[in-house]
Backbone as a ProteinNet text record, in pm:
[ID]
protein_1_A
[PRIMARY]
XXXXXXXXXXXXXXXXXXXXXXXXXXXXXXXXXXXXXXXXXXXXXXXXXXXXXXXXXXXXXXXXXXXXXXXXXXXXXXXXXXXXXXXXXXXXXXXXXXXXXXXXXXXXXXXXXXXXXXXXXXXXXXXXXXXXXXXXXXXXXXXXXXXXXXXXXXXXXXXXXXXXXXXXXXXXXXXXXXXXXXXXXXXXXXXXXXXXXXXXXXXXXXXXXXXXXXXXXXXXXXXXXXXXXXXXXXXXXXXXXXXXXXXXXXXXXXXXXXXXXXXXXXXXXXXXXXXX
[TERTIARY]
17819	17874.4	17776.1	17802.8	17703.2	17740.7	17704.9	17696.6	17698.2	17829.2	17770.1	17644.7	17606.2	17446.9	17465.9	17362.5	17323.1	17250.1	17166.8	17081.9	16974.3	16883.4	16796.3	16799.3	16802.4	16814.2	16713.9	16701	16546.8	16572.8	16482	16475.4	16375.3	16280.8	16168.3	16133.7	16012.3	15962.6	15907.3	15949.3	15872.6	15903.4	15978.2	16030.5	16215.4	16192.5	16337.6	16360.3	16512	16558.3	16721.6	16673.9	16742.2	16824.8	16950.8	17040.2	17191.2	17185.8	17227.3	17371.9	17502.2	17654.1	17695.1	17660.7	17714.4	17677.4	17607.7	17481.2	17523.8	17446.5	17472.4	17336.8	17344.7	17259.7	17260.9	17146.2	17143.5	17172.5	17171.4	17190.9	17145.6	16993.1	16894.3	16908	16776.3	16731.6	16568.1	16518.9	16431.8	16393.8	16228.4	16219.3	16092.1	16033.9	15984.9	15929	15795.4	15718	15679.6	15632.5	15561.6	15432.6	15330.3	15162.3	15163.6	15046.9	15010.4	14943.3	14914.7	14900.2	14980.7	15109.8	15239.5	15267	15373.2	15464.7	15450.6	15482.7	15417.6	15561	15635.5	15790.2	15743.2	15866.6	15876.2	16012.1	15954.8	16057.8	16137.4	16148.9	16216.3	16340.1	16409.9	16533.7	16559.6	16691.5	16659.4	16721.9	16832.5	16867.1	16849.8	16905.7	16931.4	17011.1	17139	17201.9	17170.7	17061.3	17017.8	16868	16773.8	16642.7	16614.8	16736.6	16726.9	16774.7	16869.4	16914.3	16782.8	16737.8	16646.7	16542.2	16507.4	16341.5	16396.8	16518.2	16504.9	16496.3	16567	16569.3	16461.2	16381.6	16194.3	16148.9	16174	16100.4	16110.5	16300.6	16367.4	16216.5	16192.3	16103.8	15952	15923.5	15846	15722.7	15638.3	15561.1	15501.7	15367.8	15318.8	15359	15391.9	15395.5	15288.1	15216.8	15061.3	15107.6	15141	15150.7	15374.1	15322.2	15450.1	15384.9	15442.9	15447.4	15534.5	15525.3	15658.8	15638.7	15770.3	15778.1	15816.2	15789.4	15871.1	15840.5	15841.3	15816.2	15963.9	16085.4	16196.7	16216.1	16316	16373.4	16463.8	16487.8	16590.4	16492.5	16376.6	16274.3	16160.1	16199.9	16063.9	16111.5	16231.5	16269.5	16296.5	16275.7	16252.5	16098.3	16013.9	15876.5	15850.6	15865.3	15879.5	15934.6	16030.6	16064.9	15999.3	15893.1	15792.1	15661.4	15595.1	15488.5	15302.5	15344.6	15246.1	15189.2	15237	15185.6	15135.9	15010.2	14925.8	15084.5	15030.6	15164.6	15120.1	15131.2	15058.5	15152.8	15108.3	15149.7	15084	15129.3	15067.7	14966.4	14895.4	14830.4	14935.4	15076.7	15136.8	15215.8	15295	15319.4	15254.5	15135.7	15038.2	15076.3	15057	15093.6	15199	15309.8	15405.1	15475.8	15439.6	15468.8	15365.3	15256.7	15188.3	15269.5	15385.6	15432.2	15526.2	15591.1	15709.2	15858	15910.6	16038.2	16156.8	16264.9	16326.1	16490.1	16529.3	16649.8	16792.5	16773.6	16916.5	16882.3	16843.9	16807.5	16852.3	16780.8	16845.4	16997.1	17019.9	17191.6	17289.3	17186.5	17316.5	17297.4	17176.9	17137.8	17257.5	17267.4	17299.5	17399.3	17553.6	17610.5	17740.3	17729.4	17752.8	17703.7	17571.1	17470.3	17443.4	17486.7	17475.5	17431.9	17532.3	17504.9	17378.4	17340.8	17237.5	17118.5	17086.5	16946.4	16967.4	16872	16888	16777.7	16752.4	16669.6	16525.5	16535	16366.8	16347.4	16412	16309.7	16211.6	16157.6	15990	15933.6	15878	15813.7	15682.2	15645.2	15515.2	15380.2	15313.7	15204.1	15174.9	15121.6	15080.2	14869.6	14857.1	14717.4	14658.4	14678.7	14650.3	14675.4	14598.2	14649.1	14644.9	14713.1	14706	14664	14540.4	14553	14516.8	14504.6	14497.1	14572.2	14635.4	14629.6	14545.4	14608.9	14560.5	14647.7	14563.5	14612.9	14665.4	14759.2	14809.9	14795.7	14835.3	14805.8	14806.1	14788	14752.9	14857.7	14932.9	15094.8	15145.3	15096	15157.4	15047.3	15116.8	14980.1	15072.5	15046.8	15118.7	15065.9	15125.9	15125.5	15155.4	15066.8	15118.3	15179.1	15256.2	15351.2	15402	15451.2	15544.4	15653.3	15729.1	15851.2	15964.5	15993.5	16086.1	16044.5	15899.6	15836.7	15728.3	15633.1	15502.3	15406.3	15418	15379.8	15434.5	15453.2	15543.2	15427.2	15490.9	15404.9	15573	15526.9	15614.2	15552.7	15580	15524.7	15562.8	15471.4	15481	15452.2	15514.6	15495.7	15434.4	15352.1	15352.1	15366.3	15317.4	15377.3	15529.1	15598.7	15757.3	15832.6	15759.3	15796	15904	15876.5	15960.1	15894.8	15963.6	15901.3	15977.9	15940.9	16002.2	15995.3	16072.9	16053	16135.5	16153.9	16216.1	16240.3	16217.2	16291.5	16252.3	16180.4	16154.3	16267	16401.8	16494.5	16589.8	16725.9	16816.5	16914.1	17031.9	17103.2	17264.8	17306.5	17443.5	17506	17391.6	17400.8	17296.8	17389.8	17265.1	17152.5	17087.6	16943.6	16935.4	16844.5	16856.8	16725.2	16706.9	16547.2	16584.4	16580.2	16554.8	16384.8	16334.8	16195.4	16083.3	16126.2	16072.4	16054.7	16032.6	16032.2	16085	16235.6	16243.2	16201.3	16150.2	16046.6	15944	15866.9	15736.2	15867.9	15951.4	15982.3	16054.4	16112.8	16164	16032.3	15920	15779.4	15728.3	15709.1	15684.4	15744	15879	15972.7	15925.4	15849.9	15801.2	15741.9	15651.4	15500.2	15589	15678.6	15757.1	15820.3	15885.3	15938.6	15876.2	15747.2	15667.6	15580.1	15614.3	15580.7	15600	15741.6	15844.6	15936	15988.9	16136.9	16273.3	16247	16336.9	16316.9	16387.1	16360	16442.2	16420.2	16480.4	16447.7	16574.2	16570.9	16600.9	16558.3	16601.7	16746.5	16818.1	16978.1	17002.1	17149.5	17198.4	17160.4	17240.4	17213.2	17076.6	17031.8	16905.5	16943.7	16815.9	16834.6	16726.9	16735.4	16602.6	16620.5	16520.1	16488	16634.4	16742.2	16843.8	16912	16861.9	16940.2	16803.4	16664.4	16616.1	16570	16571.2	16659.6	16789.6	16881.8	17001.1	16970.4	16882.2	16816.1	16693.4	16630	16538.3	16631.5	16723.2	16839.1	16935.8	16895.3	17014.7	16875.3	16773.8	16660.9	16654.3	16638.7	16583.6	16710	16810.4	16951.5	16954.2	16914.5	16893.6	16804.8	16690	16595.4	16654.6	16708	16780.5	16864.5	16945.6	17082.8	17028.4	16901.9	16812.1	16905.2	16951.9	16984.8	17146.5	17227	17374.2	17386.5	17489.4	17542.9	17620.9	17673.5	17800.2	17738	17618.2	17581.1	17471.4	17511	17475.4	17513.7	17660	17697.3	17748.8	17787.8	17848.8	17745	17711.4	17635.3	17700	17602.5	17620	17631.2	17581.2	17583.5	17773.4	17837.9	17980.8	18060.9	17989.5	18058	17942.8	17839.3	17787	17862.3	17793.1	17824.2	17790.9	17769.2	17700.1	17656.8	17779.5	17739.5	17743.9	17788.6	17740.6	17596.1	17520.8	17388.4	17318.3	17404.7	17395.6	17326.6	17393	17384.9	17252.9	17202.4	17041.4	16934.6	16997.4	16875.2	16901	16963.8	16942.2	16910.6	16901.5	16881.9	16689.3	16685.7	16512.5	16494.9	16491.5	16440.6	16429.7	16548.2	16501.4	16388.4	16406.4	16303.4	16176.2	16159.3	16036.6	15977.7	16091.5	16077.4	15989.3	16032.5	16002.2	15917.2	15832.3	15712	15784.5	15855.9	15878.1	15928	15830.7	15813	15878.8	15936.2	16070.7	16191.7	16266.1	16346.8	16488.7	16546.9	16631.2	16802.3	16800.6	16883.3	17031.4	17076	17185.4	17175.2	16992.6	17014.5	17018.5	16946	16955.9	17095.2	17161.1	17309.7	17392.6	17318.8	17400.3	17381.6	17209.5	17176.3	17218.3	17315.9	17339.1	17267.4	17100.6	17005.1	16993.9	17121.7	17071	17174.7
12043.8	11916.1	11850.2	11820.4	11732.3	11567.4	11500.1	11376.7	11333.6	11253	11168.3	11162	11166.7	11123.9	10981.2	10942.8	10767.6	10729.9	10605.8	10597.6	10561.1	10500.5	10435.2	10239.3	10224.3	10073.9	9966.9	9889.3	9833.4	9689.7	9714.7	9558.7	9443.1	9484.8	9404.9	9477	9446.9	9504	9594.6	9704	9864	9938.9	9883.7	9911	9930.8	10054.7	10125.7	10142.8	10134.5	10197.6	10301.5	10400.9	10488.5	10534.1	10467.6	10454.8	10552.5	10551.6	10662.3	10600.2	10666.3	10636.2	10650.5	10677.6	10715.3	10712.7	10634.5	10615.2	10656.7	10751.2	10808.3	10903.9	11022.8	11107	11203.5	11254.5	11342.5	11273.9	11153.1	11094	10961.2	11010.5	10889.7	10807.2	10745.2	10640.2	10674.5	10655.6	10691.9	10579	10563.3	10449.6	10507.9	10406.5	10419.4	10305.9	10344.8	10216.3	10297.8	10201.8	10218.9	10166.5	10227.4	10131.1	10208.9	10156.7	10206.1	10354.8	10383.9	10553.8	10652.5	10561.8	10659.9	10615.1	10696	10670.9	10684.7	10616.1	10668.5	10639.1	10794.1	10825.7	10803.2	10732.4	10708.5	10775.3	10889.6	10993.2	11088.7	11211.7	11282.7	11370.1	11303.2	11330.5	11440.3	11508.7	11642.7	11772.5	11744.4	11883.8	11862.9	11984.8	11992.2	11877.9	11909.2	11782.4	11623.4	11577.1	11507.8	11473.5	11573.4	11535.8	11561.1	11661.8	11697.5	11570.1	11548.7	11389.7	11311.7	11300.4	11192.6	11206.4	11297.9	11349.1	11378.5	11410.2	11446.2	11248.2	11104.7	11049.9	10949.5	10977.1	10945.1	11019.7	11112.9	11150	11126.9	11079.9	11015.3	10872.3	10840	10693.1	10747.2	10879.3	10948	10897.1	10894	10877.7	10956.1	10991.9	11097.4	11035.6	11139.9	11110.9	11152.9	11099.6	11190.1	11119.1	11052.4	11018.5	11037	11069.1	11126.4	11090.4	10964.7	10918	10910	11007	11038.5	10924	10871.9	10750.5	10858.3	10986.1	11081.3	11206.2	11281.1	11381.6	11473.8	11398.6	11439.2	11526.8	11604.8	11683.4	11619.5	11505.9	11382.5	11316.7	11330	11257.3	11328.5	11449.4	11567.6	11685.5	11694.2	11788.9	11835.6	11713.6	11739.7	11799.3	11783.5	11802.4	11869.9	11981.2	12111.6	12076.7	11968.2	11956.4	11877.6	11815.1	11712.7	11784.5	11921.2	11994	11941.1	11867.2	11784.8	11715.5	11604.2	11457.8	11481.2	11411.9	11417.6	11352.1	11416.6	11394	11311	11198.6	11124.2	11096.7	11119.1	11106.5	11082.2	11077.3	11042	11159.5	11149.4	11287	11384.6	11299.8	11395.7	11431.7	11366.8	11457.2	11570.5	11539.5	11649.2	11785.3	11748.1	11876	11915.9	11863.1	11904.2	11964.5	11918.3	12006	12112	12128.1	12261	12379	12339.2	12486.2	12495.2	12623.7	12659.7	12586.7	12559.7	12455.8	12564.9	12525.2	12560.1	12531	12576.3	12537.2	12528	12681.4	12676.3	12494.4	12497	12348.1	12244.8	12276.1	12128.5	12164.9	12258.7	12303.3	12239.8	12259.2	12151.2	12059.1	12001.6	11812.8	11805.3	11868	11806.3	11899.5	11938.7	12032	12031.8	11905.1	11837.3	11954	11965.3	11980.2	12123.8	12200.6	12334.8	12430.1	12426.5	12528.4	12511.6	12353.7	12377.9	12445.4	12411.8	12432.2	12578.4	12620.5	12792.7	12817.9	12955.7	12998.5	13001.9	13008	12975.4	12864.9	12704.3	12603.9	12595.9	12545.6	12527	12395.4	12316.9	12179.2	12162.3	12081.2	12058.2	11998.3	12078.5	12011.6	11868.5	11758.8	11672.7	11660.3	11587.5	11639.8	11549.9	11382.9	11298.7	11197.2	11206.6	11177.2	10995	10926.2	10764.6	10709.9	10664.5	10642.9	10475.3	10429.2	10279.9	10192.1	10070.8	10055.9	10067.2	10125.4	10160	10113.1	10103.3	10085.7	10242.5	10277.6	10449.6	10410	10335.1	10255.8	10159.8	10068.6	9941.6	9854.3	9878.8	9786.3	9832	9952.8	9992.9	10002.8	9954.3	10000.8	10062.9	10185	10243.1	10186.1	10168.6	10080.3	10203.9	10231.7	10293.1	10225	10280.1	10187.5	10345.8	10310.2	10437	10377.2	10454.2	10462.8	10523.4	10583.2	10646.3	10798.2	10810.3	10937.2	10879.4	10944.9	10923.2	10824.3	10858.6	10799.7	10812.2	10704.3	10626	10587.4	10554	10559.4	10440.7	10311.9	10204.4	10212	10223.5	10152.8	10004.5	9919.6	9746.3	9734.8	9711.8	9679.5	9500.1	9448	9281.4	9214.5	9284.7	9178.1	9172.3	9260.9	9237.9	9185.8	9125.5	9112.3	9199.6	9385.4	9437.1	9544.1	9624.9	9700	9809.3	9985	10062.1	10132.3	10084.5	10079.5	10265.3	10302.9	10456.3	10480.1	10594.5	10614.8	10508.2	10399.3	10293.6	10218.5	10179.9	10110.9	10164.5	10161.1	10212.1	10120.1	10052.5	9935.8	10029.2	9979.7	9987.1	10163.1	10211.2	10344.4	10377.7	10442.7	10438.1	10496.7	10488.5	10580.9	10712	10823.8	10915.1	10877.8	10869.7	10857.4	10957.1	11121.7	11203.6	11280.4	11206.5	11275.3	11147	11029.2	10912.5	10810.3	10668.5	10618.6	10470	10452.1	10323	10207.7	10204.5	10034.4	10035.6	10126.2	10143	10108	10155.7	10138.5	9969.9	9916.5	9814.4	9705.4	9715.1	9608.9	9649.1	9767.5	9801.8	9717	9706.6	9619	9434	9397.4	9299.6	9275.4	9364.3	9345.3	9411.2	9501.6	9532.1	9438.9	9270.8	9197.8	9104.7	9080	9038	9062.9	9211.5	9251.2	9242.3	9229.7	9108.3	9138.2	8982.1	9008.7	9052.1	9189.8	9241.6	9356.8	9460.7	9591.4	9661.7	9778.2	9926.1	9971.9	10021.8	10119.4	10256.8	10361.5	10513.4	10505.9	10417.8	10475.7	10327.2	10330.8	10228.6	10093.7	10000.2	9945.7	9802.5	9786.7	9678.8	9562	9521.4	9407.3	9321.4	9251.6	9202.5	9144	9016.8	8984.2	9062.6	8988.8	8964.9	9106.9	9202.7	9375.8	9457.4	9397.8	9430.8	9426.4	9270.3	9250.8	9268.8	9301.2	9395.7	9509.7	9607.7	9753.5	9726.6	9598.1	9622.3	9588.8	9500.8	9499.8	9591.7	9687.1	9818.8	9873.6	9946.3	9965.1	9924.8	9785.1	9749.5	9743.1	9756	9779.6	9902.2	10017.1	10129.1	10169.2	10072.4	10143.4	10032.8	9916.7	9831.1	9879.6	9995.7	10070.9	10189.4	10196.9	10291.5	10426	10444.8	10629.7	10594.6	10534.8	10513	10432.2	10540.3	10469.1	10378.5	10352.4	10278	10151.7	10088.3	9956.9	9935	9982.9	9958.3	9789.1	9799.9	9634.2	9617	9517.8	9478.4	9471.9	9463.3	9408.2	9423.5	9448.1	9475.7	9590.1	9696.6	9818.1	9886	9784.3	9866.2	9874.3	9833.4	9895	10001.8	10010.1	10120.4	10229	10348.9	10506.5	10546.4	10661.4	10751.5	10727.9	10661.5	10649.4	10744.9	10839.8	10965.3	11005	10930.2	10924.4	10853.8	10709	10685.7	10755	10815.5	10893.7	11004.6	11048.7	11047.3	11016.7	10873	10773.4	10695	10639.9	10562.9	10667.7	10822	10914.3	10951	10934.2	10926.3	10827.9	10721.4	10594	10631.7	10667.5	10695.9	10762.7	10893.7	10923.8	10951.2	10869	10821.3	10691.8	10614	10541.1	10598.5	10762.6	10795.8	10879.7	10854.3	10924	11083.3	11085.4	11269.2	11215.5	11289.2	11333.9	11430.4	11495.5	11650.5	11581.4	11639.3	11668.8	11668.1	11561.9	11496	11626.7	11643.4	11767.2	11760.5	11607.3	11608.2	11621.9	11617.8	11709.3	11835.3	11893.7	12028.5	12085	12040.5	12071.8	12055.4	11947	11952.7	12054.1	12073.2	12191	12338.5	12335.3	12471.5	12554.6	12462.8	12544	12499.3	12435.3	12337.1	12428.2
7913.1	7866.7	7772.9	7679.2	7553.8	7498.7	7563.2	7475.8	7354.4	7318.7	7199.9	7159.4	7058	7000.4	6986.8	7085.4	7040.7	6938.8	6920	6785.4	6858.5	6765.2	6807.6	6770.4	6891.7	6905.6	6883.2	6788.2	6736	6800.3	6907.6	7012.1	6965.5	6909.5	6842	6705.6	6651.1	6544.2	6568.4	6543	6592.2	6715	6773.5	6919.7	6932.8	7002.4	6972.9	7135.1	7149.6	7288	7242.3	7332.9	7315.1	7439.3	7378.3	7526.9	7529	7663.8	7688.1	7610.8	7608.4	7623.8	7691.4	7793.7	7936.1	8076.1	8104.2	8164.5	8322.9	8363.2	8514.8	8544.6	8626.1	8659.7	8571.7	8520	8377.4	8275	8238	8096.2	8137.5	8056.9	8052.7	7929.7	7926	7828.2	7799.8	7677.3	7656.4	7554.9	7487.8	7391.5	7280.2	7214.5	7080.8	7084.4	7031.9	6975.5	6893	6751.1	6648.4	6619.9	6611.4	6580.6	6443.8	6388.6	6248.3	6236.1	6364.3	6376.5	6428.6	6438.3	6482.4	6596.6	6615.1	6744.1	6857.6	7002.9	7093.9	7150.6	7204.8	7269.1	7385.9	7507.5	7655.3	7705.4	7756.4	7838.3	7731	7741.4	7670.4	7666.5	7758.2	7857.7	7893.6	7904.1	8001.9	7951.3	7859.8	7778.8	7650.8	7546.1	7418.2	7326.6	7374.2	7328.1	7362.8	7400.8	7401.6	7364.9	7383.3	7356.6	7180.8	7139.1	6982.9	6905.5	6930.1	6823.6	6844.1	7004.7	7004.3	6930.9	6905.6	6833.9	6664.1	6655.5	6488.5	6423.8	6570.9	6548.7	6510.7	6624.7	6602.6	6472.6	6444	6317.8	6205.4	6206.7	6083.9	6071.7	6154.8	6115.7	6019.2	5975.8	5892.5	5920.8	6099.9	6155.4	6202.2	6268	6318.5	6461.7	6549.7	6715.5	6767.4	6819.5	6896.5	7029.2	7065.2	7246.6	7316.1	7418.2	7469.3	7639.2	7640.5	7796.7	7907.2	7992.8	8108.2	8212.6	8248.3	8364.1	8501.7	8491.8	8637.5	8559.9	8674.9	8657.5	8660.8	8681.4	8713.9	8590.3	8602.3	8467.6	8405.8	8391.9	8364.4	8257.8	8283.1	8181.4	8125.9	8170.3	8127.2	8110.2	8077.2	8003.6	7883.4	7791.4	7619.4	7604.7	7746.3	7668.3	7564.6	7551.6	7511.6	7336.8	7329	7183.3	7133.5	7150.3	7124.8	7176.8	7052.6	7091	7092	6935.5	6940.6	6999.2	7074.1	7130.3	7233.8	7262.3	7440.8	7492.3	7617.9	7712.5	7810	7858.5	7925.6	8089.9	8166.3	8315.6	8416.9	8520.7	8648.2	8705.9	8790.6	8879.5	8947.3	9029.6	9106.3	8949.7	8841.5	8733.5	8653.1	8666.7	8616.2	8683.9	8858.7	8952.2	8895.6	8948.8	8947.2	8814.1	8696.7	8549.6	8587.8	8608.1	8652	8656.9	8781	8829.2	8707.5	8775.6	8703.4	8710.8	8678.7	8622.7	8743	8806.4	8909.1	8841.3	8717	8733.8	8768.6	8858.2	8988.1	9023.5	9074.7	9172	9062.4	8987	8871.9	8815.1	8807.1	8798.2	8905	9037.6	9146.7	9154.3	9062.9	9100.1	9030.3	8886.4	8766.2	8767.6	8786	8769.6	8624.5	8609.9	8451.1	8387.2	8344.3	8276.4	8304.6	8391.7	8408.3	8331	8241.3	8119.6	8035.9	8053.2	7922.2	8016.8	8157.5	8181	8252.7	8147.6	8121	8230.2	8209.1	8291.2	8256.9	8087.2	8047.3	7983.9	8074.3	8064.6	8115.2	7981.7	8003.9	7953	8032.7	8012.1	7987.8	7916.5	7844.7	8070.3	8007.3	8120.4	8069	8188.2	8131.9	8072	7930.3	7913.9	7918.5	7982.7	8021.8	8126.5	8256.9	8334.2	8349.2	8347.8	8330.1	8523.1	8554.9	8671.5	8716.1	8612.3	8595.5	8448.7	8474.7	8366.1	8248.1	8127.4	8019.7	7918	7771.3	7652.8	7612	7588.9	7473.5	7365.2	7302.3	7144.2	7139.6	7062.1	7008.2	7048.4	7093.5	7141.9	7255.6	7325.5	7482.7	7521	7685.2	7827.8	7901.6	7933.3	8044.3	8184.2	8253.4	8407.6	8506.9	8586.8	8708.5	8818.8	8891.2	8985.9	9090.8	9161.6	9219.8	9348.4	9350.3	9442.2	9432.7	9289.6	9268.2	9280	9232.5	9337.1	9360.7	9394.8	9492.4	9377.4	9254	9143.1	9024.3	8952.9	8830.8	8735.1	8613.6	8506	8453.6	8395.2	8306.2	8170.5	8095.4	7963.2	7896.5	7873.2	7866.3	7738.6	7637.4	7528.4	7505.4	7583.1	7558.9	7440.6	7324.3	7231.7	7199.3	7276.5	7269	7334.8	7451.4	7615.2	7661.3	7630.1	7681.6	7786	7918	7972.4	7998.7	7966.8	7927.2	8096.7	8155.5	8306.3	8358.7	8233.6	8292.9	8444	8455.2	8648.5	8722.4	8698.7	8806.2	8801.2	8724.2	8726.1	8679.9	8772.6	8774.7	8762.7	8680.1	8642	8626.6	8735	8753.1	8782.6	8788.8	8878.4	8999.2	9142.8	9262.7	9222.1	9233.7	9224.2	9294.8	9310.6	9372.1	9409.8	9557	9553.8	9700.4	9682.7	9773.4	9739.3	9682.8	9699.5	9669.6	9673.4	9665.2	9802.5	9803.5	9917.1	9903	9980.9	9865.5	9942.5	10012.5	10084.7	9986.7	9920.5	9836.6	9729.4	9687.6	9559.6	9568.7	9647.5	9671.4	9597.7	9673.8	9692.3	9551.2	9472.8	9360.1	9260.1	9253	9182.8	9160.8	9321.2	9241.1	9154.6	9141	9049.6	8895.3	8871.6	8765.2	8686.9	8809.5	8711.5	8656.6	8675.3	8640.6	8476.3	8469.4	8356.1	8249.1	8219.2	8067.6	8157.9	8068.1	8036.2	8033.2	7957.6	7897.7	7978.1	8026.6	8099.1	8047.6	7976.4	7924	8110.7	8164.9	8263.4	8239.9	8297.7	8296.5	8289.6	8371.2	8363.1	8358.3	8269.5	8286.7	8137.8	8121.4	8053.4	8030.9	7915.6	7912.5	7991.9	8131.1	8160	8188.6	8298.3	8332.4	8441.9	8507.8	8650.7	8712.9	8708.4	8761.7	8856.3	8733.7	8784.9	8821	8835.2	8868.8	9010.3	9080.5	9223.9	9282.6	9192.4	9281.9	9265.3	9192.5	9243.1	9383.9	9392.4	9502.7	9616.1	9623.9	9741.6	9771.4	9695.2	9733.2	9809.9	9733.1	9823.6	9943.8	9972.7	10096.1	10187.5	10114.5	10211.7	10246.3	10193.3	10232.1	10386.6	10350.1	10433.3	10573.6	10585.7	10672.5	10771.5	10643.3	10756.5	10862.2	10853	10979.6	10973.1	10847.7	10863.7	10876.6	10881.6	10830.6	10728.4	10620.2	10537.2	10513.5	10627.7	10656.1	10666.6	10717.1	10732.5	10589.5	10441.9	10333.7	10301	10354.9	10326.9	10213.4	10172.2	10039.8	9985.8	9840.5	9714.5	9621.9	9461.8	9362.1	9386.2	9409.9	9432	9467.7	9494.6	9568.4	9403.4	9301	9147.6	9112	9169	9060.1	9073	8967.2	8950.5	9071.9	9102.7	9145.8	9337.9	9365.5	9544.9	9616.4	9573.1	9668.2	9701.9	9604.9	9681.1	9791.6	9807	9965.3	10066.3	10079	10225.9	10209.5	10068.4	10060.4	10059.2	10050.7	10030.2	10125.2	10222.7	10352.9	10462.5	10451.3	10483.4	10512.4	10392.4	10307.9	10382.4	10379.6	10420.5	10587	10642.5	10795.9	10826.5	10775.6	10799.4	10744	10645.2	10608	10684.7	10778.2	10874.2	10998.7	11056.6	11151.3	11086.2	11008.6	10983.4	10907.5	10874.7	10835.5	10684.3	10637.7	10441.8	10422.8	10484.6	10470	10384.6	10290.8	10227.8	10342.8	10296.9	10370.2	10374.7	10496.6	10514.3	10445.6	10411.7	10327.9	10226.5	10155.7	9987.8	9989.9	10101.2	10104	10121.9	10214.3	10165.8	10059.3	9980	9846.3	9737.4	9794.8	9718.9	9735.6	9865.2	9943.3	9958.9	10056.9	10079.4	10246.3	10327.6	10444.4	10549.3
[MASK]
++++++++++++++++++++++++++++++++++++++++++++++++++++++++++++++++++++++++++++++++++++++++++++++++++++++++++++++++++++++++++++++++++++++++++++++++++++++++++++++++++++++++++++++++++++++++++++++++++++++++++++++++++++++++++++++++++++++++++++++++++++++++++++++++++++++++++++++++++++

C-alpha cells in the first residue's frame, strides 16, 4: 500500500513538518530544520513510498544534510535510515543497540500488515553514530532532548527559537499508541516535562498540536495503567474517537505487568504476532 506524497510544511522560518495524510500505525510524521550548514532531518519513516518523496523533498531545499536524528528506534521512524547515507545519525544508547542487530521484518510485516509488501527481506537501517545522552545542541537551532516511555529511551528535537517540539514517537494525537515494548506510567510523567518544552508539538502520528492533545495522550496512558490489566475499565475519554484501538488490550496489558514487575512481551502481542 503507498501513500499519497505529502509536502513539506513550513511552520516557522526554516522549519518544515512533514505530515503524514493518513495518520495511523506505519504512517508517520517526520520534520526539517534548516541552519546555515544544512539540514538537520527528525525521523525517517518506515518504507519507500514514503521516506523517498520525503528526502528527494529535503533536498529539493539544495542544502547539505549532515544530521539525521531518530525519536525511536521503531521501524516507523528508522526505516528511511538507509536513504539518508550521509548524515550522523543521532540516537539514544538503547537505539544505538538496537539498530546494531539485524532488522526482523516478518515481525514488522504483522505489526504493519498494510505495509507488507514494501518491507522486504533486505531491509537494512543505518546504525546510530551518535549517541545523544543529555541534552544537547545538533545545530545551531535544535537540541535533541532525551526523554523515554514510548521505549526505554526517546530522543525529542526542540527547535526554541520556533517554539516548536519535534516530539516524534513520544506523541501520538488522535491515534492509540502502541506502547508493547515501552512503559506508559514512565511515558505518562515524561509528558510533563515534554509540554513544557513549546508550544507547538509535531507528534509521530497524528496531526500538529499542543498542551491540550498532549494531556489527552497522558490520560489515555494513565488510564491504561489504572485499568490493572482490563480493557474494559479504559473508560470514556478522548481516546473512544481515536484510530487504532485494537491496541488497548496491549497496552493496559503492558502496564499490568510492568505493574507486577515482569518486562516480558505482553502475550496478546505475541499472538498478534502469531508467535503466542
Amino acid at each position: 500500500m503507498s501513500d499519497a506524497a505529502p509536502s513539506l510544511d513550513a511552520l516557522a522560518p526554516g522549519v518544515y513538518a512533514w505530515m503524514a495524510e493518513q495518520p495511523g500505525h506505519g504512517r508517520t510524521n517526520a520534520g526539517v530544520v534548516v541552519d546555515a550548514d544544512g539540514i538537520t532531518v527528525v525521523d525517517s519513516l518506515m518504507v519507500a513510498s514514503q521516506w523517498e518523496p520525503f528526502a528527494q523533498a529535503a533536498e529539493a531545499l539544495a542544502m547539505p544534510i549532515p544530521r539525521l536524528v531518530l525519536t525511536s528506534s521503531h521501524i516507523e521512524f528508522s526505516g528511511g535510515t538507509s536513504r539518508f547515507r550521509l548524515p550522523a545519525v543521532y540516537g539514544s544508547a538503547q537505539a544505538s543497540a538496537l539498530l546494531d542487530l539485524p532488522a526482523n521484518p516478518e515481525v514488522f510485516r504483522r505489526i504493519f500488515p498494510d505495509f507488507a509488501p514494501q518491507l522486504s527481506d533486505d531491509l537494512r537501517t543505518r546504525p546510530v553514530t551518535h549517541i545523544v545522552a543529555e541534552p544537547a545542541y545538533v545545530s545551531a537551532a535544535a537540541v535533541a532532548m532525551p526523554t523515554g516511555g514510548q521505549t526505554l529511551e526517546n530522543l525529542v528535537v526542540v527547535v526554541p527559537g520556533a517554539e516548536i517540539v519535534f516530539a516524534g514517537a513520544m506523541c501520538s494525537f488522535g491515534v492509540t499508541p502502541a506502547v508493547y515494548d515501552g512503559d506508559p506510567a514512565a511515558w505518562a510523567d515524561a509528558l510533563d516535562t515534554l509540554v513544557e518544552m513549546a508550544p507547538i508539538v509535531v507528534p509521530g502520528h497524528g496531526p500538529i498540536g499542543g498542551e491540550e492533545e498532549v494531556r489527552d495522550l497522558q490520560a489515555y496512558l494513565r488510564a491504561c495503567v489504572a485499568a490493572e490489566g482490563d480493557p474494559a475499565r479504559l473508560g470514556d475519554g478522548p481516546w473512544v474517537e481515536w484510530s487504532g484501538r485494537e491496541w488497548d488490550v496491549v497496552n493496559v496489558e503492558r502496564a499490568a505487568m510492568l505493574a507486577a514487575g515482569d518486562p516480558t512481551p505482553p502475550p496478546t502481542l505475541l499472538t498478534r504476532l502469531g508467535l503466542g
